[in-house]
C-alpha positions as CSV (number, residue, x, y, z in Angstrom):
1,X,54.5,33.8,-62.9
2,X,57.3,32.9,-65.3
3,X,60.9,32.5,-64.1
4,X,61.7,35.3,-65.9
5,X,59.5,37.7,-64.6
6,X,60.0,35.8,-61.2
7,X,63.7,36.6,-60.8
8,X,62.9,40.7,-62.0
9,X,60.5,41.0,-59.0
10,X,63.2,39.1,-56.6
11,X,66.1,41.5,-57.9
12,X,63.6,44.6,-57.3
13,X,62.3,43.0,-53.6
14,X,66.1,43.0,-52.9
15,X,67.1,46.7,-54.2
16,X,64.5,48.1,-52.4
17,X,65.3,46.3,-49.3
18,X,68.8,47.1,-49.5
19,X,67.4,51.1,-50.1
20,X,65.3,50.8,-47.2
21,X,67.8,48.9,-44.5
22,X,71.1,51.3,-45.9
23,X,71.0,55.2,-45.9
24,X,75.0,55.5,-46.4
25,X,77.9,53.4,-47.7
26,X,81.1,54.8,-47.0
27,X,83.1,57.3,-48.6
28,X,86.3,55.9,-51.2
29,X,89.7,56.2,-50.1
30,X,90.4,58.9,-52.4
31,X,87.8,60.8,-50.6
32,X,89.2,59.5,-47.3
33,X,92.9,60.8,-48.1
34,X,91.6,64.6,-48.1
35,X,91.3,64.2,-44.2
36,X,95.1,63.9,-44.0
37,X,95.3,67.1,-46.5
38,X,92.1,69.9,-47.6
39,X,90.6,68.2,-44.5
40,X,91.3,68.8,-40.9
41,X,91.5,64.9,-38.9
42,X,88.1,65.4,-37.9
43,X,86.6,66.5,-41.6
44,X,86.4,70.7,-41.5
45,X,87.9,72.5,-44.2
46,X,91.3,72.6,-43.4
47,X,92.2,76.3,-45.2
48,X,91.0,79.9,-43.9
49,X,87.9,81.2,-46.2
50,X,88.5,83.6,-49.0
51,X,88.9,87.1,-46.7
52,X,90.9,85.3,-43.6
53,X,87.9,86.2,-41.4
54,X,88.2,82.1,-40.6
55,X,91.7,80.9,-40.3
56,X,93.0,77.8,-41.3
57,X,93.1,75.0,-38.6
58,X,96.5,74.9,-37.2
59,X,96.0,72.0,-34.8
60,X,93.5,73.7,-32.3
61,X,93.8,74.4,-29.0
62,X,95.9,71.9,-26.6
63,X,98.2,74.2,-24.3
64,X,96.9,73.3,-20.7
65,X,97.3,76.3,-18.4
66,X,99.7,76.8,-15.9
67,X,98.3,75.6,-12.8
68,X,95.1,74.1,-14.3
69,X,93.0,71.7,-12.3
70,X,91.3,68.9,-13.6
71,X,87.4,69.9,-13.9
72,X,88.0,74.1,-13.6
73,X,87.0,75.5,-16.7
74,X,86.8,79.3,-16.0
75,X,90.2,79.9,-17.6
76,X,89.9,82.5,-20.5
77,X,92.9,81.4,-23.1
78,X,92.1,84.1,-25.1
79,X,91.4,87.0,-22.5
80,X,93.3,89.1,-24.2
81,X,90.6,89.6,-27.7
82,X,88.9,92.6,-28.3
83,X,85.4,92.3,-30.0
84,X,85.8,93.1,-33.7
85,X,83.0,94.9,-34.2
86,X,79.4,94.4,-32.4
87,X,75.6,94.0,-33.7
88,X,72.9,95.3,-32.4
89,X,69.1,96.6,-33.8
90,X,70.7,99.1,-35.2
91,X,73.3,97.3,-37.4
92,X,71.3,94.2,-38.0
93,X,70.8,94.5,-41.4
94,X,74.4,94.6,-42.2
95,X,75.1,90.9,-40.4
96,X,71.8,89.5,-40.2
97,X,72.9,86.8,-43.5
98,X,75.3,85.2,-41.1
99,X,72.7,84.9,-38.3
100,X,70.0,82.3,-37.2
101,X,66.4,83.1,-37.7
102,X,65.8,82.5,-33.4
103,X,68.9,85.0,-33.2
104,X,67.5,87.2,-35.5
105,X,63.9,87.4,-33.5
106,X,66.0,88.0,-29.9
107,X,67.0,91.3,-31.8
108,X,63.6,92.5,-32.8
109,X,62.2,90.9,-29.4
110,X,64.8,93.1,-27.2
111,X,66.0,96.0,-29.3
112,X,67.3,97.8,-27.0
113,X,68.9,95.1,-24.4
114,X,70.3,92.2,-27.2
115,X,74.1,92.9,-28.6
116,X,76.3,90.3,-29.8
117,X,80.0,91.0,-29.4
118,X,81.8,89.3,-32.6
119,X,85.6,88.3,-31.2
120,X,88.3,87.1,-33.9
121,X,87.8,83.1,-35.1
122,X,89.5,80.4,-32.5
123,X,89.4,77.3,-34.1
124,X,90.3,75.2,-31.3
125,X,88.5,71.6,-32.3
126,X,91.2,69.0,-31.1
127,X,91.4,65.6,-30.3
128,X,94.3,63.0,-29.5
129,X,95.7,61.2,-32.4
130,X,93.8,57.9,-32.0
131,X,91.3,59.3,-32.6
132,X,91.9,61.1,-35.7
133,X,93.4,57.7,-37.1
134,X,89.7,56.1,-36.0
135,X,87.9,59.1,-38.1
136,X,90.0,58.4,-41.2
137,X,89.6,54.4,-40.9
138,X,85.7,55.5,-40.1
139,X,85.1,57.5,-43.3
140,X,86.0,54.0,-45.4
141,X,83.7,51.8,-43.4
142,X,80.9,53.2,-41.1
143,X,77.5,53.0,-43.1
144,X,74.1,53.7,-41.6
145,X,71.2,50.9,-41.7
146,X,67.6,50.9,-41.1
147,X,66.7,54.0,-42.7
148,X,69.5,55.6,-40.7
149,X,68.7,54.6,-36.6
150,X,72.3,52.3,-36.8
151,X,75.6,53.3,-37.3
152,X,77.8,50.1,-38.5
153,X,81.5,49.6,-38.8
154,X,82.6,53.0,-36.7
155,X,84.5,53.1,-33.6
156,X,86.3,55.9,-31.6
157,X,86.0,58.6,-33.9
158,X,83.9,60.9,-36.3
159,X,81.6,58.0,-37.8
160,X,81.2,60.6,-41.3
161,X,84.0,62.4,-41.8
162,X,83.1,63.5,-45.0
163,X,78.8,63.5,-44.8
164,X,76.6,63.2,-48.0
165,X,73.3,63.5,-45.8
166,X,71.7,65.3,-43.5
167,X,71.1,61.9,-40.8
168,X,75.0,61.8,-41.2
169,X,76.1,65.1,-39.6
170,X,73.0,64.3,-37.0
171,X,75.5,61.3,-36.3
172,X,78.2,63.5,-36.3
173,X,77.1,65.3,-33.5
174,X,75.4,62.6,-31.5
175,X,79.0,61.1,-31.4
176,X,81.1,63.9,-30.7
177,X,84.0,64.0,-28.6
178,X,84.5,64.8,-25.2
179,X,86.2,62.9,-23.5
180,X,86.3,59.0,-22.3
181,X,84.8,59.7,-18.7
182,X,83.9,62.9,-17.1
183,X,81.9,64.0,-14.1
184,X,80.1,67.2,-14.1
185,X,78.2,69.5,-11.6
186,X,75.7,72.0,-12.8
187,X,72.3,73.8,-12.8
188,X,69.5,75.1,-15.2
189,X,67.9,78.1,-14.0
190,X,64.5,79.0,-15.8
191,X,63.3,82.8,-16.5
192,X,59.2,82.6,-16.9
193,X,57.9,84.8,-20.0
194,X,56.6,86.9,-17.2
195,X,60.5,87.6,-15.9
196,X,60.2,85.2,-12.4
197,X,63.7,83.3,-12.0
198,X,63.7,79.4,-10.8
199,X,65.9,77.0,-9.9
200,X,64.7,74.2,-11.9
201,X,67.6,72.0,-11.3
202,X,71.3,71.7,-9.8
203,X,72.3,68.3,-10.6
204,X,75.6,66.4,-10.7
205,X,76.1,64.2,-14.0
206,X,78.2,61.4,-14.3
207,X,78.9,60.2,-18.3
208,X,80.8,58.1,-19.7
209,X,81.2,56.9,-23.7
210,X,82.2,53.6,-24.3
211,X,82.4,54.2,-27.7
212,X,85.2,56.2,-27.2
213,X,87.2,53.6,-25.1
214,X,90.7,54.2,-26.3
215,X,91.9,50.3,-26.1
216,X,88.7,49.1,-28.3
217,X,88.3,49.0,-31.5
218,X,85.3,48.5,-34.5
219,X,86.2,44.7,-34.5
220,X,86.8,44.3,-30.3
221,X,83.4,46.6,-30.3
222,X,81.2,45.7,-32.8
223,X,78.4,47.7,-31.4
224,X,78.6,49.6,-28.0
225,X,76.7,52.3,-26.2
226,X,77.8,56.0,-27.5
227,X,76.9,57.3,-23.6
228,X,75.9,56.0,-20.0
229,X,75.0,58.5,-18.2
230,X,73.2,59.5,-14.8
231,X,71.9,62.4,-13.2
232,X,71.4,62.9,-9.5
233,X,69.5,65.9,-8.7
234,X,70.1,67.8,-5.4
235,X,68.2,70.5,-5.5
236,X,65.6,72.4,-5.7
237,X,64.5,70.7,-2.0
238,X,61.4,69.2,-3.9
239,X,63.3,67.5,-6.5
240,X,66.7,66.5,-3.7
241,X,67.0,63.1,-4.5
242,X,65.0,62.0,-7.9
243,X,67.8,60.5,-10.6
244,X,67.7,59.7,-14.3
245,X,70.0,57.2,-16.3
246,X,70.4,57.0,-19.4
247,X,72.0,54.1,-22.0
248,X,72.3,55.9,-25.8
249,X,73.0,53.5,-28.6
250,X,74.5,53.0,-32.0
251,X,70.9,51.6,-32.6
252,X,67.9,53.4,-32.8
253,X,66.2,50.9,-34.2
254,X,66.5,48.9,-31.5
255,X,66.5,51.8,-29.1
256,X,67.8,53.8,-26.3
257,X,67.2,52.8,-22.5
258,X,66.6,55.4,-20.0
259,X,65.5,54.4,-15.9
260,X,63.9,57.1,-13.7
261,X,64.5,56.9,-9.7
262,X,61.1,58.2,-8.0
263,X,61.4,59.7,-4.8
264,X,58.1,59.1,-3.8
265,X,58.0,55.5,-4.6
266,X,61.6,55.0,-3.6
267,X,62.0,52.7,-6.9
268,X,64.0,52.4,-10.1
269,X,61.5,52.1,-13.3
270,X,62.3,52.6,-16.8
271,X,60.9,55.5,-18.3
272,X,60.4,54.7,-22.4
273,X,57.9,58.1,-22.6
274,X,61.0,60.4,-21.9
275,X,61.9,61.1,-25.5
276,X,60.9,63.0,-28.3
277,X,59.1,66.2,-27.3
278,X,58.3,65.0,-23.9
279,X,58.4,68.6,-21.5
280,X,61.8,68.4,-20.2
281,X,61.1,68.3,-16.0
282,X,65.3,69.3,-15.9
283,X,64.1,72.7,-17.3
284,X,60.9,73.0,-15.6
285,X,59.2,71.9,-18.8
286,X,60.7,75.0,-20.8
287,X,62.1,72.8,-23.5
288,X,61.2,69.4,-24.7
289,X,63.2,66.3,-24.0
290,X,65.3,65.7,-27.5
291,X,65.9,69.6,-27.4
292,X,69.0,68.9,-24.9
293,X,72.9,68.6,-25.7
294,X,71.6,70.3,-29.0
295,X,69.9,67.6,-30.0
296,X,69.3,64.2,-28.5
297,X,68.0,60.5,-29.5
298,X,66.5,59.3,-31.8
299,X,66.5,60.8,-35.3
300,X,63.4,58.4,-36.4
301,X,60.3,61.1,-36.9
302,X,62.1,63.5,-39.2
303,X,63.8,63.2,-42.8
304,X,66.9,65.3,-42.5
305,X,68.1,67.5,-45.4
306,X,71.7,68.4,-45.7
307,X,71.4,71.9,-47.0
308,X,75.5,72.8,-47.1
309,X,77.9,74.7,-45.5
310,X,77.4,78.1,-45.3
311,X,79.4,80.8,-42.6
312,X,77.6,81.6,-39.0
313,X,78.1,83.9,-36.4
314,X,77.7,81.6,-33.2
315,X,78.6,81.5,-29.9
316,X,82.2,79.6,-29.2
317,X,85.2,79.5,-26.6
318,X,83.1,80.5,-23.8
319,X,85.4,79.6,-21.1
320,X,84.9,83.0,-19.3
321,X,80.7,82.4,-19.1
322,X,82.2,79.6,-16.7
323,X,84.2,82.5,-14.6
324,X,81.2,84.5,-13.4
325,X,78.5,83.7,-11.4
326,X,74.7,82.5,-12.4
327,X,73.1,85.7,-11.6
328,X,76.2,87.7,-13.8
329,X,75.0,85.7,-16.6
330,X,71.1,86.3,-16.4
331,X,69.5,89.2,-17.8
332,X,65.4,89.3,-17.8
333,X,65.0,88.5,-21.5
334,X,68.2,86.8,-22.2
335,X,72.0,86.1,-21.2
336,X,73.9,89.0,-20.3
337,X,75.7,90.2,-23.8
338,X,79.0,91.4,-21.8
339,X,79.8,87.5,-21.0
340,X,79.0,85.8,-24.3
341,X,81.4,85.1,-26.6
342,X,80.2,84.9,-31.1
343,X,82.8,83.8,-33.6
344,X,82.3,83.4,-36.9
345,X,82.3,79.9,-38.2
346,X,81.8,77.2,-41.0
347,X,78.8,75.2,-40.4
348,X,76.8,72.6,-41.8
349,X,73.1,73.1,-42.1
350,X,70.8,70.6,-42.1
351,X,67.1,71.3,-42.2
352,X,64.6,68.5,-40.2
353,X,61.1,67.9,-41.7
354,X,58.6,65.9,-39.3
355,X,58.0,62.4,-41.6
356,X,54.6,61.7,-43.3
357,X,52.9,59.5,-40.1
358,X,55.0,60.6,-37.3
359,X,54.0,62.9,-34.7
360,X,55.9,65.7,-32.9
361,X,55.2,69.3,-31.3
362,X,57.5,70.9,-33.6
363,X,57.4,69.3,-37.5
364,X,60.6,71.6,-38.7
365,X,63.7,72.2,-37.1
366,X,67.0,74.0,-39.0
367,X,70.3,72.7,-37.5
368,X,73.6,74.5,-37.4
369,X,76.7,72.0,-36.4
370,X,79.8,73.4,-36.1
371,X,82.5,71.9,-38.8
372,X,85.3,71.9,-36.5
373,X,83.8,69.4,-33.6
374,X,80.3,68.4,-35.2
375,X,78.8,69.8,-32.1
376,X,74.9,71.7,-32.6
377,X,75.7,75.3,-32.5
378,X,72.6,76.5,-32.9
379,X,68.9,75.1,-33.8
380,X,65.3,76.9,-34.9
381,X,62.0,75.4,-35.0
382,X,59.1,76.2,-36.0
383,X,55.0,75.3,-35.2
384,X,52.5,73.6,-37.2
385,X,51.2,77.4,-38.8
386,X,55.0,77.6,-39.6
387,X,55.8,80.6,-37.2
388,X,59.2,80.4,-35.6
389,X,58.6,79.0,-32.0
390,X,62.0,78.2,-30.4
391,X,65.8,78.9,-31.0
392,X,68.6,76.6,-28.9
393,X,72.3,78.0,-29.0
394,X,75.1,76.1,-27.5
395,X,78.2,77.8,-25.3
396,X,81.3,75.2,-26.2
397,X,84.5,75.5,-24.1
398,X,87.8,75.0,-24.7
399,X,89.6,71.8,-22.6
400,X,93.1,71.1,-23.9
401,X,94.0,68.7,-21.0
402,X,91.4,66.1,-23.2
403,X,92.2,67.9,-25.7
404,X,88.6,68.7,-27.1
405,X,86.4,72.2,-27.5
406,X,83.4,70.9,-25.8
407,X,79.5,71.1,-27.0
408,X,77.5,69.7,-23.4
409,X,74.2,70.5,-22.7
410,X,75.2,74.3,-21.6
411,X,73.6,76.8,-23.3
412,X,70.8,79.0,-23.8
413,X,67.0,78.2,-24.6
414,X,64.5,80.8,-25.6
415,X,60.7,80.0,-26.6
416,X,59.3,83.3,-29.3
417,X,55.9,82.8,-28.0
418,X,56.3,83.2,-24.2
419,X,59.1,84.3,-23.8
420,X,60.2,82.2,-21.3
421,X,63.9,80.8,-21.7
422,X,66.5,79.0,-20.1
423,X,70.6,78.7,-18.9
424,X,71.0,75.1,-19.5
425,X,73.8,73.5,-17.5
426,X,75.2,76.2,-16.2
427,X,78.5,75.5,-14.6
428,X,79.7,79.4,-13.5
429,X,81.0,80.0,-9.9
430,X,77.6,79.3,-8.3
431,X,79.3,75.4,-8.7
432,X,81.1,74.0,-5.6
433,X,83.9,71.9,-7.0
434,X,84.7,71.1,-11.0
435,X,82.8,72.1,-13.5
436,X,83.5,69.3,-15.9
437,X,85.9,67.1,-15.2
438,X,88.2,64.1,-16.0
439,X,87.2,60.7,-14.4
440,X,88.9,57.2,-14.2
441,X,86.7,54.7,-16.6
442,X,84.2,53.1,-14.5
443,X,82.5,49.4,-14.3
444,X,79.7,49.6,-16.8
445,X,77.8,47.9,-13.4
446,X,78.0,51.5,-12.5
447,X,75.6,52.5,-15.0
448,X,73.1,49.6,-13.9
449,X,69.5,50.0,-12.1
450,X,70.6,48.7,-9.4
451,X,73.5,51.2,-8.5
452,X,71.2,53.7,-9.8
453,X,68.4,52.7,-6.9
454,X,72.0,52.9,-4.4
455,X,73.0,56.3,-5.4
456,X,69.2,57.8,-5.2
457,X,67.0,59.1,-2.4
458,X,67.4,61.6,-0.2
């Protein structure tokens, strides 16, 4: 080979290598200045839409109660709102552009039970200053790398303020805020497609997200953990005792870590298999593993379109969900209309395609993150013949003493061909004690198999 033709087919090995290794550069600081003008601090459109149905972001919401205890969420800040207007069969026609597909099915599935009460738009996304001033250093020098699994150069903020692809807002959402350390009781009650109620879990949770450490930095903290988390289940009496722990990453490519404590075998193992669309044992197997906190893990086995913003009527502010009890909130097909709360909202869509090679139970998924706090508002997925199987929708609450309107795992599940669904995390009055609460920042030790193998058994 000539030199000639040997130095063309070195400067194409090293473009496609740097393709391969780098799905993002970050954005200009031209683009970057918007987030301190058009841009809210966190990246949302900063103005109200054309009719003022969505206001403009004025801040969001950080007046903490008089009163308030740390951890009690049941406080309704805006208990005053009347519903707009409401949806039901009837009327579907006239709102059903500004509704999911899975929402859409709930309608035609329970015509005469499903209503969604539409209140006026909260837009209560906050966060403390550091971190906005994190987001806008972020949007200037977080890239992703190895075909998106690692996040570089992004600390204690928004990683992609300003997203040009769909893996982007995925990291978005993955990274949300919610706090530095928070401890959290709850429990996931399962309704079978043939209408039987079970306790499938009532857990307590312990998280916390060193990424969000308010005294690192990028250069202190090249690379940490996004979440350490660890769940100790206390009931039902069968599953008292059994515990999961979880290390997420700003890796993928390397990997998460996750440990199971077995009851039976009264040891700490890790657990690689629980990923992906594993049955999720938290939900009695309802849902699949990834399918939690509106999303979870690994993006690796899906290419991920962003599609745009468009507007969405989804659930939000549902701090008075938190104020009633479990059996309040459970109807037989689906959560009881009188207690959820829909807003209309921007949101990003992004549309997940199962990769050429990779395997999963569900090879499309369509994505709708809020553009306030990034958080997954509401997801649809559909089966290998393409029929719409399964429909996710998140219940965020407000907490100004973070301040932060929070996306956790609670929410509802619902799967179109059984009919079987699920109240995920459900932190109502059944829930002796906080419902998600403010902790002091542990040891990392904490978050260690062998504190895991102290804290487990019965």
């Amino acid at each position: 080979m000539h030199n000639k033709n040997i130095r063309q087919f070195a400067l194409c090995v090293s473009l496609l290598a740097l393709a391969v290794g780098s799905a993002s550069a970050a954005v200009s600081p031209e683009e970057a200045a918007q987030l301190k003008s058009s841009l809210t601090p966190l990246g949302a459109e900063r103005g109200a839409n054309a009719d003022g149905s969505i206001p403009a972001w004025d801040g969001g919401y950080t007046t903490v109660p008089a009163g308030f205890k740390n951890g009690n969420r049941d406080f309704d800040p805006f208990a005053d709102d009347q519903p707009l207007y409401s949806i039901t069969a009837a009327n579907l026609g006239e709102h059903q552009d500004k509704l999911a597909a899975g929402v859409v099915q709930l309608f035609k599935a329970n015509p005469d039970t499903y209503r969604i009460d539409v209140y006026p738009t909260r837009r209560t996304a906050a966060a403390p200053q550091w971190i906005y001033d994190n987001t806008f250093r972020n949007a200037t020098s977080a890239t992703l790398e190895n075909n998106g699994l690692t996040v570089r150069g992004a600390y204690g903020g928004v990683p992609f303020p300003i997203p040009k692809s769909g893996i982007e807002v995925v990291w978005n959402h993955q990274l949300q805020w919610r706090g530095e350390s928070t401890d959290t009781k709850y429990q996931v009650w399962t309704t079978t497609g043939e209408g039987r109620r079970i306790l499938a879990t009532a857990a307590q949770d312990y998280a916390q997200y060193p990424y969000y450490y308010a005294s690192g930095s990028a250069d202190s903290t090249p690379n940490p953990k996004y979440m350490l988390a660890i769940q100790l289940a206390y009931e039902p009496a069968f599953r008292a005792g059994e515990a999961l722990m979880v290390h997420n990453t700003l890796d993928y490519h390397q990997g998460r870590t996750l440990w199971q404590y077995l009851v039976g075998q009264r040891r700490v193992r890790q657990a690689p298999s629980i990923n992906f669309d594993t049955p999720n044992v938290v939900a009695s197997g309802t849902n699949f593993v990834d399918e939690t906190f509106g999303y979870g893990g690994s993006p690796e086995r899906y290419d991920w379109k962003l599609v745009g913003k468009r507007e969405m009527i989804i659930p939000y502010n549902n701090n008075a969900l938190m104020a009633h009890s479990d059996a309040d909130v459970l109807g037989q097909r689906h959560a009881n209309p009188d207690l959820v709360r829909w807003e209309l909202h921007r949101v990003w869509e992004v549309e997940a395609t199962l990769k050429p090679g990779s395997r999963h139970a569900v090879p499309k998924r369509q994505f709708y993150f809020s553009e306030d706090n990034w958080g997954t508002a509401i997801f649809d997925g559909w089966d290998a013949e393409g029929t719409l199987w399964r429909t996710a929708m998140s219940t965020p609450f407000v907490a100004p003493d973070i301040p932060a309107t929070v996306n956790y795992c609670n929410g509802f599940f619902h799967d179109h061909r059984t009919r079987a669904w699920v109240y995920n995390c459900a932190m109502g009055t059944d829930v002796k004690g906080s419902q998600f609460s403010m902790a002091d920042k542990r040891s990392e030790t904490y978050f260690s198999p062998q504190s895991l193998l102290r804290m487990s058994g019965r």
